[in-house]
C-alpha positions in Angstrom: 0.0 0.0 0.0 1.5 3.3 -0.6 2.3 5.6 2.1 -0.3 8.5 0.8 -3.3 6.5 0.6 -5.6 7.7 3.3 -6.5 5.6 6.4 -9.9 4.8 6.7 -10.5 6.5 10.7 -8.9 9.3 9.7 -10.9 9.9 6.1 -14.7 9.2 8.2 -13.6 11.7 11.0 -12.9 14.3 8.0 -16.1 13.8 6.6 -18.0 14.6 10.2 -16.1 17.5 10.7 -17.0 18.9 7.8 -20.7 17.8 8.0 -21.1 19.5 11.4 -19.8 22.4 10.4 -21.9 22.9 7.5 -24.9 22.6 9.9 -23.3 24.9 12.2 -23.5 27.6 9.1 -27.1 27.0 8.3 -28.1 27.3 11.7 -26.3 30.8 12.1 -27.9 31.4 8.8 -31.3 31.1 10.0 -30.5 32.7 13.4 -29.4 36.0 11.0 -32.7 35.7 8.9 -35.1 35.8 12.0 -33.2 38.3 13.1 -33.2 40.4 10.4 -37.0 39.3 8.5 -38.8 38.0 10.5 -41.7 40.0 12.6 -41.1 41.8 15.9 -42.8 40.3 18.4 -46.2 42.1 18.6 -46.9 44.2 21.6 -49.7 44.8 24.1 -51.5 47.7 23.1 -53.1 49.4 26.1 -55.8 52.5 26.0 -54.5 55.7 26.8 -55.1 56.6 31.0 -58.1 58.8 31.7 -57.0 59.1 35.2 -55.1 62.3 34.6 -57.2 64.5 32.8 -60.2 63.7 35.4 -57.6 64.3 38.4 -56.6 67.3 36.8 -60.4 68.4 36.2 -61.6 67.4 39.6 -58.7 69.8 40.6 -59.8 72.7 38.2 -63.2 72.5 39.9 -61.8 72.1 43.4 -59.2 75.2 42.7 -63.0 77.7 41.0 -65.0 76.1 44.4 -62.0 77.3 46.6 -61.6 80.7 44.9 -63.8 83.2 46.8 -66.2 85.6 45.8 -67.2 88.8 47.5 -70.2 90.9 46.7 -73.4 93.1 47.9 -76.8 92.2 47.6 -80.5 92.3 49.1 -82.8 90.2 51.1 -85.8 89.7 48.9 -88.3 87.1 48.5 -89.2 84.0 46.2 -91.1 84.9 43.0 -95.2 85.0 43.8 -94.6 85.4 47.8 -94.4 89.5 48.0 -97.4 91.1 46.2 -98.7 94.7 46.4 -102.4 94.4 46.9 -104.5 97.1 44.9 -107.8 97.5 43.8 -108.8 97.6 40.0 -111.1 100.6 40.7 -111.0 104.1 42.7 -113.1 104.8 45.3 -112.9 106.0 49.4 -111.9 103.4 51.7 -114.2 103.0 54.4 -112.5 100.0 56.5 -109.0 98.9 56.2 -108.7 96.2 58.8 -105.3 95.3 58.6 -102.0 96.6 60.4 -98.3 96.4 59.6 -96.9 93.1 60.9 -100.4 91.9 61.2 -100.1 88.0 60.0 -103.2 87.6 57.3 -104.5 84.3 55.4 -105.5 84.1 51.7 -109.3 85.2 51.0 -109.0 87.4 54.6 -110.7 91.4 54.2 -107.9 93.8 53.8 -110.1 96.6 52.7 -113.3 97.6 51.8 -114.3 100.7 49.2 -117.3 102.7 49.7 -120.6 101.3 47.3 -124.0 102.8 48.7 -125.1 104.0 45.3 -123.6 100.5 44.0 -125.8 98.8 46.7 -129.0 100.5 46.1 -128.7 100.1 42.0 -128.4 96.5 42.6 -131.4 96.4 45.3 -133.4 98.6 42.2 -132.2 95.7 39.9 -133.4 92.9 41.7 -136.6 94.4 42.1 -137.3 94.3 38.9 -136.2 91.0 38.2 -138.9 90.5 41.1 -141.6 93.0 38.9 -140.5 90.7 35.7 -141.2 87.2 37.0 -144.8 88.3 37.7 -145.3 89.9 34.2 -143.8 86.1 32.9 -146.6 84.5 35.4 -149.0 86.2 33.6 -147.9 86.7 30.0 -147.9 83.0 30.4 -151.2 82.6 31.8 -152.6 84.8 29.3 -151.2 82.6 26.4 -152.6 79.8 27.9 -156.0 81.1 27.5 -155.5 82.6 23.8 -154.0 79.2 22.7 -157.5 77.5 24.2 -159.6 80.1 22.7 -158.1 79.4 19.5 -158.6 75.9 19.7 -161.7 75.8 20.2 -162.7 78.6 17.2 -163.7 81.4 19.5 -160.6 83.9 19.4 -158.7 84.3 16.3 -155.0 83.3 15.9 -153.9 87.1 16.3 -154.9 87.4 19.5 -152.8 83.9 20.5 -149.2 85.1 18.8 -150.0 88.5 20.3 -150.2 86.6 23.8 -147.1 84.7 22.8 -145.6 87.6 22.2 -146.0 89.2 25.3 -144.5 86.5 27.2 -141.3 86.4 25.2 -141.0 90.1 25.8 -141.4 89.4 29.2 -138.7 87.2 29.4 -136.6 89.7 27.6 -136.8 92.1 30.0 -136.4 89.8 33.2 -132.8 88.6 31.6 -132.3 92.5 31.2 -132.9 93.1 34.3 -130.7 90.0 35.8 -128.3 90.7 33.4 -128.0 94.5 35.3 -128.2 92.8 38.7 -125.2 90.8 38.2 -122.8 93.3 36.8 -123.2 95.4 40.0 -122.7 92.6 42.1 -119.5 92.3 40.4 -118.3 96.5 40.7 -119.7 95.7 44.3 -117.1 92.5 45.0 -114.2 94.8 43.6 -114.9 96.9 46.4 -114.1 94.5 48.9 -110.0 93.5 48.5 -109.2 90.6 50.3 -105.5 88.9 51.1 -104.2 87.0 47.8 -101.8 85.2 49.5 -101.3 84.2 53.1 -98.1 86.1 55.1 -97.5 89.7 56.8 -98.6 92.6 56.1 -95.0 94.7 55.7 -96.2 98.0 54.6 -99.8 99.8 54.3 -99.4 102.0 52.0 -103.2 104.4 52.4 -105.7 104.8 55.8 -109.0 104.7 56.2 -111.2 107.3 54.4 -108.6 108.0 51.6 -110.0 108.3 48.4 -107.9 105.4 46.8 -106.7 105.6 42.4 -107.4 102.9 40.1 -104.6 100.3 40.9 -102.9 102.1 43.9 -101.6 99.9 45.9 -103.4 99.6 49.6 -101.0 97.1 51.3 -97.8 95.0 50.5 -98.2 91.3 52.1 -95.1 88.9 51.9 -94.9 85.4 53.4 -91.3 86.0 55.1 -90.6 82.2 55.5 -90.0 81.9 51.9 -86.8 84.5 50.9 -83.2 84.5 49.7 -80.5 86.7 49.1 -80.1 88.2 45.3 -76.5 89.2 45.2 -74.7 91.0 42.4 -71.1 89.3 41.7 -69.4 91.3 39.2 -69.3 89.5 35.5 -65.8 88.9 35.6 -66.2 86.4 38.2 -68.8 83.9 36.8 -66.2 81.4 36.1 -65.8 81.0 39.7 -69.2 80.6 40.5 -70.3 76.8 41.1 -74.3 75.8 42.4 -74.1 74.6 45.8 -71.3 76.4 47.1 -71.6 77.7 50.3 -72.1 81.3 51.5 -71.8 83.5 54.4 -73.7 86.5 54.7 -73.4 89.3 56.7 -74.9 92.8 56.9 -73.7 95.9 59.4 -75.3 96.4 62.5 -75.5 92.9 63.8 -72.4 92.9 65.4 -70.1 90.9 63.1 -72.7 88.0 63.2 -72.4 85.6 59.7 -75.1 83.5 58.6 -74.9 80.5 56.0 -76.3 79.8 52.6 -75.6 78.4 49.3 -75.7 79.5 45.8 -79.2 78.3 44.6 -79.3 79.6 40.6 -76.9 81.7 38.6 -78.6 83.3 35.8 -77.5 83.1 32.4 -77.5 86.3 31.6 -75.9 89.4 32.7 -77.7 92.9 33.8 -77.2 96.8 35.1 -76.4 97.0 38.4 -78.8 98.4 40.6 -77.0 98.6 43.6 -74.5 101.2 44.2 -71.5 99.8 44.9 -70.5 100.8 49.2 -66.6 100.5 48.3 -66.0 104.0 46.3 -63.1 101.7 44.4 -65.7 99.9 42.5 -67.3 101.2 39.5 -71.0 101.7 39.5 -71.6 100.9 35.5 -70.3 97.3 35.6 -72.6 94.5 34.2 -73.4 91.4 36.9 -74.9 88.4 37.5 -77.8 88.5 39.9 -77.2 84.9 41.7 -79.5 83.8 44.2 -78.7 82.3 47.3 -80.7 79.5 49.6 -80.6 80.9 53.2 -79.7 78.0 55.5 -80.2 79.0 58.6 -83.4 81.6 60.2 -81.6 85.3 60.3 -83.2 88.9 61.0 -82.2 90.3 58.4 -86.0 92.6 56.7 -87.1 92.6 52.9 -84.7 94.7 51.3 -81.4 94.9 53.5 -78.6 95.4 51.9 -76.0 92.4 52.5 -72.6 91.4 52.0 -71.7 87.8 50.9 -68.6 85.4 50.7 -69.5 82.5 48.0 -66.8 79.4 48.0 -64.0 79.3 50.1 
């Protein structure tokens, strides 16, 4: 054999060398394509946090509530519970019943007008309704008897429509005279002004046995359990107003004393303001808001007090 001929070990470990590191190359290979082609890896796609922004408006709101608001206002009352009582036609009053502070109830006498001449039309008037039923009585009676006559051929149908007739001009006049009897029952009942509402009488504005104008006022009745403060905050602060917040109130004269409310209904609309401004500093021509404010607590504060209030805070 010669001397270059290759053993048989050392020719089959040759061959697995080279066979495992051909598959050590293709499995780089493919490591390197994966790598390089293949598809990240998709990621969990989460939803944005809310949690932020509704911190950060639950703190906006917090940071307008805490901002306070100064301004002046009034004591008034709730819409329908302070009424000026009048009377729709002129006359002398001849009994006003009533006193300031006196507690009234709807329906009660507040005043009465003189009506004599009213009162003896309307006795004139229902007298002749009276003097009208008797004419119907016998208008009717009389047709009666024309309608028999007629009947049996001994009067003539002239005579029986004449007899009918009478009796509708009978009735004519008795509605006439009803008709009168009832309007001056009516001028009579607006002589008598009663209480519209029930509350206190805060102001009487005539005495007895002045002679009283078509819709003058008489009396001013307001039910004092049912008012609240209008206060006028200055336009520029309705982004700091909030329903609900509270309120302290105070007015001069009470010794410092503060009483609590809370802002009931901001208006959507600006006005003039009609209060002069107590603080020189502050312009009288601004525009404001005229918020109302729930009273929380009893106070002695009268209708029309001029206040001073604290909202939020």
């Amino acid at each position: 054999m010669s001397r270059f001929a290759p053993r048989p070990a050392l020719l089959v470990a040759g061959i697995l060398a080279v066979g495992l590191f051909v598959l050590q190359m293709r499995a780089l290979s493919a490591d390197g394509a994966l790598a390089a082609g293949s598809p990240a890896a998709p990621r969990a796609i989460t939803a944005p946090s809310t949690t932020g922004a509704v911190s950060e408006r639950g703190a906006e709101v917090a940071r307008v509530a805490a901002e306070r608001v100064s301004a002046e206002g009034r004591l008034t009352t709730y819409p329908g519970a302070e009424v000026l009582v009048g009377s729709e036609v002129a006359g002398t009053i001849v009994d006003l019943p009533v006193n300031e502070k006196q507690h009234v109830r709807k329906g009660q006498l507040i005043a009465l007008l003189r009506a004599d001449d009213l009162r003896a039309q309307l006795a004139e008037a229902q007298a002749r309704v009276v003097e009208c039923d008797a004419e119907i009585r016998l208008a009717e009676a009389e047709r009666d008897r024309a309608e028999s006559l007629y009947v049996q051929k001994v009067d003539t149908a002239s005579r029986r429509d004449k007899a009918v007739r009478d009796l509708e001009v009978a009735n004519a006049r008795r509605s006439t005279a009803a008709a009168v009897a009832d309007r001056l029952e009516a001028e009579i009942a607006k002589r008598r002004i009663v209480a519209p509402i029930d509350g206190v009488v805060v102001v009487r504005h005539v005495d007895a046995g002045d002679a009283l104008d078509a819709r003058a006022g008489i009396v001013t009745i307001a039910d004092l359990s049912r008012v609240r403060i209008e206060a006028e905050v200055d336009e520029f602060d309705a982004g700091k107003l909030v329903v609900g917040s509270a309120v302290a109130i105070a007015a001069e004269g009470y010794g410092g004393l503060r009483w609590r409310g809370a802002v009931e209904e901001i208006p959507d609309s600006v006005q003039g303001r009609r209060l002069k401004p107590q603080d020189p500093g502050k312009p009288a021509d601004t525009r404001v808001l005229l918020v109302k404010i729930r009273l929380d607590e009893p106070t002695p504060l009268k209708l029309g007090q001029r206040v001073e209030v604290e909202i939020g805070g």
